[in-house]
C-alpha positions in Angstrom: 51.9 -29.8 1.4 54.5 -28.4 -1.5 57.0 -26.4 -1.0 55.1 -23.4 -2.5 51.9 -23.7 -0.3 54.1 -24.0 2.7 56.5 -21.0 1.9 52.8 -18.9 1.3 51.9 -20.0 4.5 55.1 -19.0 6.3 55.5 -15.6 4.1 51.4 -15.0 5.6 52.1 -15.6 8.9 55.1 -13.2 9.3 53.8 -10.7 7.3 50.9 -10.6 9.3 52.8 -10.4 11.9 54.7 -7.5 10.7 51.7 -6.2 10.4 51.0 -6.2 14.1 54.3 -5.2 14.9 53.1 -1.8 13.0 50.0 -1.8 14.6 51.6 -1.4 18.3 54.3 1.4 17.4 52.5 3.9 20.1 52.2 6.7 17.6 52.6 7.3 13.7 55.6 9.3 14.5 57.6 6.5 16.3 57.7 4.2 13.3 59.6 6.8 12.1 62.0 7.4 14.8 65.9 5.8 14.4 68.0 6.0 17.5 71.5 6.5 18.2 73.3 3.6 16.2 70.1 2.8 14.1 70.0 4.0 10.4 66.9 2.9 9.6 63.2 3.4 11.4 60.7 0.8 11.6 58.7 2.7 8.9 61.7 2.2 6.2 62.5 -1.0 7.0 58.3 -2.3 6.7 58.8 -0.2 3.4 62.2 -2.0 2.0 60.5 -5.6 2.9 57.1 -4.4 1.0 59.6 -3.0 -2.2 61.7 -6.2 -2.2 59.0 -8.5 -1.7 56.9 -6.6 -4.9 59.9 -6.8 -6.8 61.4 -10.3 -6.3 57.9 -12.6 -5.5 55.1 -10.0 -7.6 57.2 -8.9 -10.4 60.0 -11.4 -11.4 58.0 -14.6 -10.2 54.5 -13.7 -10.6 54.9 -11.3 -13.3 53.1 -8.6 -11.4 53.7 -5.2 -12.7 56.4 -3.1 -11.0 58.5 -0.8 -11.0 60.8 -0.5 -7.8 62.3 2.4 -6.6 64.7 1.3 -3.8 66.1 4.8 -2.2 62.6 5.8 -1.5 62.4 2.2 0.7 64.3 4.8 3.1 63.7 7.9 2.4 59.8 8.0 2.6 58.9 9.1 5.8 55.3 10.2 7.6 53.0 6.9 6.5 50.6 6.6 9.6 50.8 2.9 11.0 47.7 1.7 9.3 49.0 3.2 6.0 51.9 1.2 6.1 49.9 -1.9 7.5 47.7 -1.6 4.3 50.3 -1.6 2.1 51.9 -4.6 3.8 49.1 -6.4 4.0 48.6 -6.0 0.4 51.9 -7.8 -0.1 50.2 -10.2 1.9 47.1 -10.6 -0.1 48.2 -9.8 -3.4 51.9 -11.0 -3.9 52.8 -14.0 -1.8 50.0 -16.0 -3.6 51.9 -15.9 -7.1 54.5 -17.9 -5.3 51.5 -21.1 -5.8 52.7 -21.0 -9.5 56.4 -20.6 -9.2 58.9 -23.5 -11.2 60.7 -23.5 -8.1 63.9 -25.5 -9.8 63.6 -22.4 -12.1 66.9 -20.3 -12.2 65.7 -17.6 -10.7 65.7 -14.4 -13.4 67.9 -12.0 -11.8 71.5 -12.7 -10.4 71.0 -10.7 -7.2 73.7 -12.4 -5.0 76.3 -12.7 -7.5 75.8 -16.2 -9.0 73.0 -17.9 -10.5 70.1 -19.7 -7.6 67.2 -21.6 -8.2 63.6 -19.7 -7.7 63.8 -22.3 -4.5 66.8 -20.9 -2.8 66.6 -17.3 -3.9 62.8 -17.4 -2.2 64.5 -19.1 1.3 66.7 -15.9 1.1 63.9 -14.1 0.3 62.2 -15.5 3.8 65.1 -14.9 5.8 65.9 -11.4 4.5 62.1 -10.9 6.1 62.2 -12.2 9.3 65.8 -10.1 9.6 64.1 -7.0 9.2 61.2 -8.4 11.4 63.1 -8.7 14.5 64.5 -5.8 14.1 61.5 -4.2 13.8 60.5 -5.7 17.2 63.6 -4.9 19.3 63.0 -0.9 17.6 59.3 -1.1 18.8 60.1 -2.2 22.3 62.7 0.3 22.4 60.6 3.2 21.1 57.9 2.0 23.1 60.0 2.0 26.4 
């Protein structure tokens, strides 16, 4: 398998799992909820992975149109859960394929950590930025959840 098909396949899996993470919050208003200590809610951290991933796999790799707008990531609040499933699983669907086509010795187009990667690394960041966010999505949920 190449490098691309298996980072799809790992980017599908755990966005799918996201996905289910949404989908047992026990009401649309606890994916919103942030807790003393927490600055984000489930909701804006499910909607920060979907921005970055749109921006950084659909737009600069895939050449999917896009336009991100990053303070709305955590500002938008009220999405029910399968809202915000939809839109992730659109990610899913729609944006983690493009990586089947990516140069991945490439340099990737934007210097986003402050010195030049390959497409390669930068999507291995990419990966790890999302399974960040996904456990912490999981320990919110079991907390929320009680």
């Amino acid at each position: 398998m190449t490098l691309p098909a298996e980072l799809i396949a790992l980017f599908t899996r755990d966005l799918t799992r996201l996905t289910q993470q949404i989908a047992e919050f026990p009401t649309d208003e606890a994916l919103w909820q942030t807790l003393p200590g927490v600055t984000n809610s489930a909701g804006n951290l499910a909607l920060h992975l979907e921005g970055n991933l749109r921006e950084y796999v659909g737009r600069q790799i895939g050449g999917i149109s896009y336009t991100r707008q990053r303070p709305l990531e955590f500002s938008t609040k009220g999405l029910t859960r399968a809202e915000l499933a939809a839109r992730i699983e659109n990610v899913r669907d729609t944006v983690i394929p493009a990586l089947a086509t990516a140069d991945m010795e490439a340099v990737f187009p934007e210097n986003v950590l402050g010195e030049p990667l390959s497409v390669r690394h930068f999507t291995l960041h990419l990966y790890g930025h999302l399974n960040y966010h996904l456990g912490q999505i999981n320990y919110l949920r079991r907390i929320v959840a009680g």
